[in-house]
Every structure is written in C-alpha cells, then in structure tokens.
FINURO-76040 format. One record per atom (N, C-alpha, C): residue number from 1; chain; x, y, z. Coordinates in steps of 0.1 Angstrom, whole numbers. Layout:
// residues N
(NUM "A" (X Y Z)),
...
END
This chain:
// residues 97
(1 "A" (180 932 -533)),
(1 "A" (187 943 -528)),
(1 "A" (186 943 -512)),
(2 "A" (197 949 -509)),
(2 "A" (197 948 -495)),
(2 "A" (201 962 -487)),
(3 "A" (193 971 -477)),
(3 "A" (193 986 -471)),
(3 "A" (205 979 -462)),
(4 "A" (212 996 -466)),
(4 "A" (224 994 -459)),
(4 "A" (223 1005 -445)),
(5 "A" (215 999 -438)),
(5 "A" (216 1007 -428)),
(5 "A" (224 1015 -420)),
(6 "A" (225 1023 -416)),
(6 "A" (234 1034 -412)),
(6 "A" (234 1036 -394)),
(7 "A" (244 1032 -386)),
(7 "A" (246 1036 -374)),
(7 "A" (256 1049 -374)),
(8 "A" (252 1058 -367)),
(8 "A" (264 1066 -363)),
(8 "A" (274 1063 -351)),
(9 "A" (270 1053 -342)),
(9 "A" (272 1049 -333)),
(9 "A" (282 1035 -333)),
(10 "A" (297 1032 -337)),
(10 "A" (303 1024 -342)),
(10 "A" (302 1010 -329)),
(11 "A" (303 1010 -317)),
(11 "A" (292 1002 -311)),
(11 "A" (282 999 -310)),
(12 "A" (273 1007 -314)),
(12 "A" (260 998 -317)),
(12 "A" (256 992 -328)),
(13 "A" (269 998 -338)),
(13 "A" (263 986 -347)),
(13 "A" (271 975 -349)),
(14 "A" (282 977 -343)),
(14 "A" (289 962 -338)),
(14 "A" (279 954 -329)),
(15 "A" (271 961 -322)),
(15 "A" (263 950 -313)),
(15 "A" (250 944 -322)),
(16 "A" (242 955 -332)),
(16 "A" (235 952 -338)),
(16 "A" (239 939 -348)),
(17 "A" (248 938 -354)),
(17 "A" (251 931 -363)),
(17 "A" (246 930 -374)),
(18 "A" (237 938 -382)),
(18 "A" (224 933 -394)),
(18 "A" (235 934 -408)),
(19 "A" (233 923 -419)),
(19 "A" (236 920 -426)),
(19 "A" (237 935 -434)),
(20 "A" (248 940 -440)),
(20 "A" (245 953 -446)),
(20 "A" (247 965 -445)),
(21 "A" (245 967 -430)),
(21 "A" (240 981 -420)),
(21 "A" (264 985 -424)),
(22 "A" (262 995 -421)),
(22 "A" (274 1005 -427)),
(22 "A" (277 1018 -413)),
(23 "A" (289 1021 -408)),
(23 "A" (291 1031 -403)),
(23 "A" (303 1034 -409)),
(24 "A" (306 1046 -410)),
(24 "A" (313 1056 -416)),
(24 "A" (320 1066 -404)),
(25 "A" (332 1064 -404)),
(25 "A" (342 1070 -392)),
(25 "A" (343 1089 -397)),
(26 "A" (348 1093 -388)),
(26 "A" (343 1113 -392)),
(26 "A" (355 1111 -407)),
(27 "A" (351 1120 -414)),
(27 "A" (361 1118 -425)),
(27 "A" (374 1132 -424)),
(28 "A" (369 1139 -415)),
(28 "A" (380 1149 -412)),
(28 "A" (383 1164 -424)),
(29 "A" (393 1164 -418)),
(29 "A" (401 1177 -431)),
(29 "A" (405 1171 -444)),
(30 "A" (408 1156 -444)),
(30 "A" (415 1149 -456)),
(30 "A" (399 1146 -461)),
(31 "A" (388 1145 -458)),
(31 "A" (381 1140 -466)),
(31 "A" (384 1125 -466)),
(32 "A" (389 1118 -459)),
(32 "A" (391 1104 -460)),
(32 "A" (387 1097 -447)),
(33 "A" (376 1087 -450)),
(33 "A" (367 1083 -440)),
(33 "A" (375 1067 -441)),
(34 "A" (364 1059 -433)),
(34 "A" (366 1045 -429)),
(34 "A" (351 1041 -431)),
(35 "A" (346 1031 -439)),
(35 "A" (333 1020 -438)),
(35 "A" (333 1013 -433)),
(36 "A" (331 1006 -418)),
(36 "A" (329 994 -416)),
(36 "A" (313 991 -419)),
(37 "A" (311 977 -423)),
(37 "A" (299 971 -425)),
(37 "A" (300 954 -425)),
(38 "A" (287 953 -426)),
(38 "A" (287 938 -423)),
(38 "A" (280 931 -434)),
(39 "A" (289 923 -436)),
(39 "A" (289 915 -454)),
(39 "A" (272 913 -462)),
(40 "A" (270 919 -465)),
(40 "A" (257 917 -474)),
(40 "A" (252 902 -475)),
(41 "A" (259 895 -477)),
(41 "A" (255 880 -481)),
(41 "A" (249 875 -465)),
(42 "A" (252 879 -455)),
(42 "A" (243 871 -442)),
(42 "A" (253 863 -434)),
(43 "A" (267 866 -439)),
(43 "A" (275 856 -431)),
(43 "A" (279 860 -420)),
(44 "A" (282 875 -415)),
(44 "A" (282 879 -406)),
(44 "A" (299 887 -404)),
(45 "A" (306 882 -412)),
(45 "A" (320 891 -415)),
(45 "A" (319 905 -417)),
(46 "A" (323 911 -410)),
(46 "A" (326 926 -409)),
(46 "A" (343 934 -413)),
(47 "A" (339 940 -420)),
(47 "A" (349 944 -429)),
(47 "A" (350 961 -425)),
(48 "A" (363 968 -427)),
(48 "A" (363 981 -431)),
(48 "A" (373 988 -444)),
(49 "A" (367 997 -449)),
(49 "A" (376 1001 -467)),
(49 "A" (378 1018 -460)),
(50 "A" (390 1022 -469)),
(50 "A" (387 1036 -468)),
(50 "A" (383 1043 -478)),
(51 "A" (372 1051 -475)),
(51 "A" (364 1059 -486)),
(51 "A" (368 1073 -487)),
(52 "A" (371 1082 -496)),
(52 "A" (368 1096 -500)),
(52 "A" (360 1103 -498)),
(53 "A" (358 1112 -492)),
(53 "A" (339 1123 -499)),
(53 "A" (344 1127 -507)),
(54 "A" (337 1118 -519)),
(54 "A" (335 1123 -534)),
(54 "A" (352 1127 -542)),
(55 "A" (363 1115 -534)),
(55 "A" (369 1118 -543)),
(55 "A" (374 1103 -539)),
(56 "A" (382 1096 -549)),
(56 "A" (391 1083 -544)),
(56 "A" (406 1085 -540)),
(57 "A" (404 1082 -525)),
(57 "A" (416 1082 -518)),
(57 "A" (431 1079 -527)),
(58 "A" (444 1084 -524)),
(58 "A" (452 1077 -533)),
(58 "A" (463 1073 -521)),
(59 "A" (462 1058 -522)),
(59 "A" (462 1055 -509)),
(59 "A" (472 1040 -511)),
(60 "A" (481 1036 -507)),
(60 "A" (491 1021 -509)),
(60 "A" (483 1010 -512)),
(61 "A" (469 1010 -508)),
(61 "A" (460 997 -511)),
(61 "A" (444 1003 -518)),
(62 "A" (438 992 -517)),
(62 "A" (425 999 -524)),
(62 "A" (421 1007 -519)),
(63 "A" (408 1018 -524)),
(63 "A" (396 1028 -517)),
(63 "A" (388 1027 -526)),
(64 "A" (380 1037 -521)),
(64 "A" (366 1039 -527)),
(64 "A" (359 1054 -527)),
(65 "A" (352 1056 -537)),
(65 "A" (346 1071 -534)),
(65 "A" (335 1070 -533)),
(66 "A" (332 1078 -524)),
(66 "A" (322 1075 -513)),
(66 "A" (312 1090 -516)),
(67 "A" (301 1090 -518)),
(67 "A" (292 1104 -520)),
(67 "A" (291 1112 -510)),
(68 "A" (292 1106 -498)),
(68 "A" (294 1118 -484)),
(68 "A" (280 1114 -480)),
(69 "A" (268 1108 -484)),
(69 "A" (256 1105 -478)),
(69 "A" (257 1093 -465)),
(70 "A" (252 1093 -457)),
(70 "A" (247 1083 -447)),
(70 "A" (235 1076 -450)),
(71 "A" (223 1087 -453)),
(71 "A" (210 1082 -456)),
(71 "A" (212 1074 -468)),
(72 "A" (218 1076 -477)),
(72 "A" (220 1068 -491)),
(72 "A" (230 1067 -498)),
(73 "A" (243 1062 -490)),
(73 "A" (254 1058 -495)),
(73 "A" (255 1051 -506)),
(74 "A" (267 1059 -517)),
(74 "A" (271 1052 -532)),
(74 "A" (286 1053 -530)),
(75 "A" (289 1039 -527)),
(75 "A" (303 1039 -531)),
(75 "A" (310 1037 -547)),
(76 "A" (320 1040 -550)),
(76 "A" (324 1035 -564)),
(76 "A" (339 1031 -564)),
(77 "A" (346 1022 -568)),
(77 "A" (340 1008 -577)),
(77 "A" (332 1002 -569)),
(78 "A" (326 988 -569)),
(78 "A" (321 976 -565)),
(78 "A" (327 968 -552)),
(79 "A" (323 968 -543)),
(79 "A" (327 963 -534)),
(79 "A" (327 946 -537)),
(80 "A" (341 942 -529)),
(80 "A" (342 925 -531)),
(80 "A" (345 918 -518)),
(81 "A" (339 915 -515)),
(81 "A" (342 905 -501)),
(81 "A" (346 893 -507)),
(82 "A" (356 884 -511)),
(82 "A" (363 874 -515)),
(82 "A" (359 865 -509)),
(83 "A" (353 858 -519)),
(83 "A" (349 841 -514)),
(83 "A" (331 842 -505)),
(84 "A" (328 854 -507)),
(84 "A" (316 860 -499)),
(84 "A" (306 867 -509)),
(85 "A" (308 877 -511)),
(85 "A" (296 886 -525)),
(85 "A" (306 895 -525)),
(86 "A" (303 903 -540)),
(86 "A" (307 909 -546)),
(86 "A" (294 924 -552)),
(87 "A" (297 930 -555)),
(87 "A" (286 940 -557)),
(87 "A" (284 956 -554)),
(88 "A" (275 961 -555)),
(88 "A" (278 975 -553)),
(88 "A" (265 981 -545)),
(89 "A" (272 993 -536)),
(89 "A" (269 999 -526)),
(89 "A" (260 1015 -532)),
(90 "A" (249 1012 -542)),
(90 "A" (241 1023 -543)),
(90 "A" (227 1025 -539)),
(91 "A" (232 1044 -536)),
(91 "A" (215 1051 -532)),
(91 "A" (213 1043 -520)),
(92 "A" (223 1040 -512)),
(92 "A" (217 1035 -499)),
(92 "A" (212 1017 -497)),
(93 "A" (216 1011 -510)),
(93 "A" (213 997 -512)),
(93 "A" (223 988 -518)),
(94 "A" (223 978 -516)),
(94 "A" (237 967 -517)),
(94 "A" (233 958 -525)),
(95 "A" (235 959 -539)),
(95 "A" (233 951 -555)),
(95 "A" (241 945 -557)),
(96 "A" (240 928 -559)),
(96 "A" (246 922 -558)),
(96 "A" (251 920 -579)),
(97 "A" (263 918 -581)),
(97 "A" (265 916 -596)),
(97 "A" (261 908 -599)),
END
C-alpha cells in the first residue's frame, strides 16, 4: 500500500512529485471537487478525476465519490490508470487490485 499524501498547495505538489500524494481542488456549493495525483505505480503520470463530497457527480464522463477527508481520502469506484495500475483509494491509502 501506498500513503496518499495530501498537499493543499496545488504547486507544491506539482513540484514535489511523490508517487501517490493527491490534491483536491475547493469543492464549492456543487460539492464537486477535482483529484489531481500522481500515479501510484512510480511512473510519474499525473492525472485529475472529478470527485463528489460524498456523493457521485452525474457528470458526461466518469467520477467518483469522494468522503470529503484530506487526512484519509476514500474514493469509490476504483481508480484505473490504463496501461499503469488500477486499484483503490482507501482511509488515506492506495491498494492495488
């Protein structure tokens, strides 16, 4: 498993770069936020999904619902980086299927 560390700071964790680490954009009035993170597997691809607090977006392309935590983010379904890992984003940790 892999800690999905948490920047609030969407440049610093672009500069950090750590396999995993997660920022979450303000989620607003809609309750609909943005994940960027950086691919669990170590490759270094950085990705962003849009997440819910606690509900799933209904939205033209995929989402995800998102618990509203920073310290211990659970997304739901399973996140899939194609051709990279696949797996899920719980209690703050990144489990690979």
């Amino acid at each position: 498993m892999i800690r999905a560390i948490y920047f609030d700071d969407r440049d610093k964790h672009r500069e950090a770069g750590l396999s995993g680490s997660v920022h979450f954009t303000d989620p607003g009035d809609g309750g609909v936020s943005y994940m960027w993170f950086f691919c669990p597997c170590g490759c270094g691809d950085v990705s962003r999904i849009p997440t819910g607090v606690e509900h799933k977006p209904n939205l033209s392309g995929p989402s995800w619902n998102w618990n509203g935590r920073t310290d211990a983010p659970t997304l739901l379904p399973s996140v899939h980086m194609v051709g990279h890992w696949h797996g899920w984003l719980r209690d703050g940790y990144w489990e690979s299927c």
